[in-house]
C-alpha positions in Angstrom: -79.0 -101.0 38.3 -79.3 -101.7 34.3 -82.1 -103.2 32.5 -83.4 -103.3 29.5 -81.4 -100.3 29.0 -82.9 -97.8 30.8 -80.3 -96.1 33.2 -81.7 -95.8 37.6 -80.1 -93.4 39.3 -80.4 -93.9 43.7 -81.1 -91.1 45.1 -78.1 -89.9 47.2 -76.5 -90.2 44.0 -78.9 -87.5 42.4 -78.4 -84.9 45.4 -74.4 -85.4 44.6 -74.6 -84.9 41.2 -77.4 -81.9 41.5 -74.7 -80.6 44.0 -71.8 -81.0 42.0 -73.5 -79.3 38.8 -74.5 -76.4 40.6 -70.9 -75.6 42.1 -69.8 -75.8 38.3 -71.7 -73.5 37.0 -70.9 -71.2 39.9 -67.2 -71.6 39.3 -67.7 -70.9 35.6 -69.9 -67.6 36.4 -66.9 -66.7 38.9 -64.6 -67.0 35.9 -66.8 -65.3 33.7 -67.0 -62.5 35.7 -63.5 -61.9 36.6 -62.3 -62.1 32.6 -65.5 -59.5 32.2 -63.6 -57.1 35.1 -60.0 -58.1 33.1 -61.5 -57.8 29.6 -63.0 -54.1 31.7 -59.6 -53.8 33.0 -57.5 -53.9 29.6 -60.0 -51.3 28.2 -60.0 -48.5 30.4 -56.0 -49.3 30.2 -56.2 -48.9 26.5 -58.1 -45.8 27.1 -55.6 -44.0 29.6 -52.9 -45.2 26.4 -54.3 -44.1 23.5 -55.1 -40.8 25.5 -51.3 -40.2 26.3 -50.7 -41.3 22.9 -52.8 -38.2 21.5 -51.1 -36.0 24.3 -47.7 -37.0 22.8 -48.4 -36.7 19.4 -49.6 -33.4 20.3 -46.6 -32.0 22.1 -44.5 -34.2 19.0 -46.5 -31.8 16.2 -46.0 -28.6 18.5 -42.6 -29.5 18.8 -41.8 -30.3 15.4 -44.0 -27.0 14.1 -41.4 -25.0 16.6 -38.7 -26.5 14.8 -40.0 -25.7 11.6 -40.3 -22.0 13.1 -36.6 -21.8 14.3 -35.5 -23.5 10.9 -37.7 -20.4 9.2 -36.1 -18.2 12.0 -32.7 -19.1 11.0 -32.8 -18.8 7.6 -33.9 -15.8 7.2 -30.8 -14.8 10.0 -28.5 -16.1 7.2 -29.9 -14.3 4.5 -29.9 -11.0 6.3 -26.1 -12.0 7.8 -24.8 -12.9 3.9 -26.4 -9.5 2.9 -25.2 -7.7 5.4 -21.5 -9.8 4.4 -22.3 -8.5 0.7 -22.7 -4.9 1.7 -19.3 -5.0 4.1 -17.6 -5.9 1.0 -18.8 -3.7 -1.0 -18.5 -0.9 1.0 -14.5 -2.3 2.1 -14.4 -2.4 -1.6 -15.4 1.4 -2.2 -13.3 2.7 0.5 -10.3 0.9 -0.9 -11.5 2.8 -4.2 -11.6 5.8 -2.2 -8.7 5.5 -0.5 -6.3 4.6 -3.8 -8.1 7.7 -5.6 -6.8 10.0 -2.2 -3.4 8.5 -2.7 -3.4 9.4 -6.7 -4.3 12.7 -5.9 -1.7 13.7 -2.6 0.5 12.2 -5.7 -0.4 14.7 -8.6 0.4 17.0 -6.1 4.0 16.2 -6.0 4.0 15.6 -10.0 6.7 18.5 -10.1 8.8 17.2 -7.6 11.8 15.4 -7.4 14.3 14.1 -4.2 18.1 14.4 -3.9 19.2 12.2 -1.8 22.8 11.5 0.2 24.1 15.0 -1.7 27.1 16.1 1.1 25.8 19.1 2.9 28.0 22.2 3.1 28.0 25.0 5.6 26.1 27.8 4.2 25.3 25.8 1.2 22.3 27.1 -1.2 19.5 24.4 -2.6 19.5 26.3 -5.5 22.8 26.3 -6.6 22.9 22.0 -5.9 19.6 22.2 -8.3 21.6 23.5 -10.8 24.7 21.7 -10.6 22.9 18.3 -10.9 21.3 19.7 -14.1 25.1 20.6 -15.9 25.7 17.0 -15.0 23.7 16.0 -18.1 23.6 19.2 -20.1 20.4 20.8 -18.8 20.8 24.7 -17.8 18.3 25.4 -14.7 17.3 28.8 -13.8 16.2 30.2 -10.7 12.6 30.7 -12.4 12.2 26.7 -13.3 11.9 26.4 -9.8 8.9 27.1 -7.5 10.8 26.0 -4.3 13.8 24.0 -3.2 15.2 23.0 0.3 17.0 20.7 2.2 14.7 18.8 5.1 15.9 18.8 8.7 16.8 15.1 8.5 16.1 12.0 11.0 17.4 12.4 14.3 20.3 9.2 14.7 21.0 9.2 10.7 24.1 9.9 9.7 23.0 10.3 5.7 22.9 13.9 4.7 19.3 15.2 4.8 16.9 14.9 1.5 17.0 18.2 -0.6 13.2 18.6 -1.7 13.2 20.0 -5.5 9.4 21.3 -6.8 9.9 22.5 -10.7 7.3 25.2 -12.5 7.6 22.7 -15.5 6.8 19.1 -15.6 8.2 18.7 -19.0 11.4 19.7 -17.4 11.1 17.5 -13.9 10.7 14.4 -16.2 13.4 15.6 -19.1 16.0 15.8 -15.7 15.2 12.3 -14.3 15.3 10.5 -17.8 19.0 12.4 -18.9 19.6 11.3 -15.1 19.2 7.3 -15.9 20.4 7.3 -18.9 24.0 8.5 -17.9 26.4 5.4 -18.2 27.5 5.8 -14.8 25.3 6.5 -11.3 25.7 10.2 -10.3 28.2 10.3 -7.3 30.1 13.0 -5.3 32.4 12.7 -7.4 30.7 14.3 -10.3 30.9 17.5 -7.1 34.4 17.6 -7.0 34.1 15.5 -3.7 37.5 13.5 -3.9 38.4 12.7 -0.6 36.2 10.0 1.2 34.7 7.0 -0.4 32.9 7.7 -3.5 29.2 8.4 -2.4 25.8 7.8 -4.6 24.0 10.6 -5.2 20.3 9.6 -5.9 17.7 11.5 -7.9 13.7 10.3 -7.2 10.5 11.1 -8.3 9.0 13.0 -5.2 6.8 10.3 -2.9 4.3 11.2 -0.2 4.7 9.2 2.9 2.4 6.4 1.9 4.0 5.7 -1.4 7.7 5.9 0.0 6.3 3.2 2.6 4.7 1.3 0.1 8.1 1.7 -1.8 10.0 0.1 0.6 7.9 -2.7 1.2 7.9 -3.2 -2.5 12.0 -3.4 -2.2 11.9 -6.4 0.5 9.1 -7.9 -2.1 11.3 -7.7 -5.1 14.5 -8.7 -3.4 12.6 -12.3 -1.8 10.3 -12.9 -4.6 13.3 -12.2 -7.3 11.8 -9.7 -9.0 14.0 -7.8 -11.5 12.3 -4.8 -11.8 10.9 -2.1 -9.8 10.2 1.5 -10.7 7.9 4.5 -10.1 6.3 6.2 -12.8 2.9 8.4 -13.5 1.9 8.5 -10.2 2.1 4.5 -10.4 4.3 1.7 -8.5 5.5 -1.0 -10.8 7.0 -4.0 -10.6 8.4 -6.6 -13.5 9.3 -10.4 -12.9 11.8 -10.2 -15.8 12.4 -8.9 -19.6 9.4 -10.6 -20.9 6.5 -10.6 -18.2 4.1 -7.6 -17.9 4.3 -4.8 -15.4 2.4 -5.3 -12.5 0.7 -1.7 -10.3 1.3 -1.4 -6.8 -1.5 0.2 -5.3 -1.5 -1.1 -1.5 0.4 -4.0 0.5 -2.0 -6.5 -0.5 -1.0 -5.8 -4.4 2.8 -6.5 -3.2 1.0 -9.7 -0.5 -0.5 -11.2 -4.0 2.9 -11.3 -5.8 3.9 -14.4 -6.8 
């Protein structure tokens, strides 16, 4: 009922509505109190995170100091390793000083000495008297006392060229005067210049004496010049040289890799 404007209320209406309000505000506290256990929820979840956040970053900074340590670690590896490289060379580089100084000096030893080579041999034949008729060739008397030694080798076993007769002079002056009157004869000594007449006509060669290492090198320095058309290739002061043509400069021999770096 309505009068006047003041509002009745009956009263099982009252008990309903009484009823209803308090089952809203029970619903609402219900609510409440489950966002409060969420809300609670989300926090000690956030918690358990940002803990195994600070774990990770932990383990991510030892890691990355370890890596920092190895980096250090291999550094200093390659500075040691391209120091020890430095030193390898350097010492290769000595010995190969070394070892071309040890060559020089076997081959001051032979500075007397020359090689006949591909002279017929004779039965009963005398080194000496050879030594002395390759000298009348080009004017040069020889005696017995210009001469400290002279022999012919035992040869190769399976060659059929006459053995190398091994000349070592008292004089040097004399060793180098033979070999120069020797190239500058217009013609190649031969057997013929022996008296050999029958038989093909034979070169007779006259060398500087070589130890074994420079007669090697020698022959590899042949191939060289023949493939890389060299026109020049000589022995002379203890020295292997070698000359592209007329107007390039003489190149020294001193191992294969000076004959491997020709060009």
């Amino acid at each position: 009922m309505k009068a006047s404007n003041i509002c009745f209320t009956c009263g099982p209406c009252k008990t309903e509505f009484a009823n209803t309000t308090q089952m809203d505000e029970a619903c609402k506290s219900k609510d409440i109190n489950s966002l409060i256990d969420v809300i609670k929820s989300l926090v000690e979840s956030n918690k358990n995170f940002t803990k195994a956040l600070n774990d990770y970053s932990s383990v991510v900074e030892e890691n990355t100091q370890a890596i920092k340590n190895i980096d250090k670690q291999m550094a200093d590896l390659t500075k040691k390793i391209d120091s020890v490289i430095e030193d390898n060379v350097k010492t290769d580089k000595r010995l190969s000083e070394l070892e071309n100084k040890s060559h020089e000096t076997e081959q001051a030893l032979l500075d007397n000495e020359i090689e006949i080579r591909n002279f017929p041999i004779e039965r009963d034949e005398n080194a000496l008297d050879i030594v002395q008729k390759v000298g009348k060739t080009v004017n040069i008397d020889i005696l017995e006392s210009d001469i400290n030694r002279c022999y012919r080798t035992k040869g190769i076993p399976g060659n059929s060229s006459p053995p190398v007769i091994i000349v070592d002079f008292t004089r040097h002056r004399l060793k180098q005067q033979l070999i120069a009157k020797l190239k500058a004869r217009k013609s190649a000594l031969s057997n013929r210049d022996f008296g050999y007449n029958d038989g093909p006509k034979e070169t007779i060669y006259i060398n500087n004496g070589l130890t074994y290492y420079n007669r090697k090198l020698l022959r590899d320095a042949k191939i060289a010049k023949r493939e890389k058309n060299y026109k020049y290739l000589w022995f002379s002061n203890r020295k292997l040289l070698i000359k592209k043509d007329d107007n390039s400069v003489p190149i020294v021999l001193k191992n294969v890799d000076d004959i491997r770096h020709l060009l």
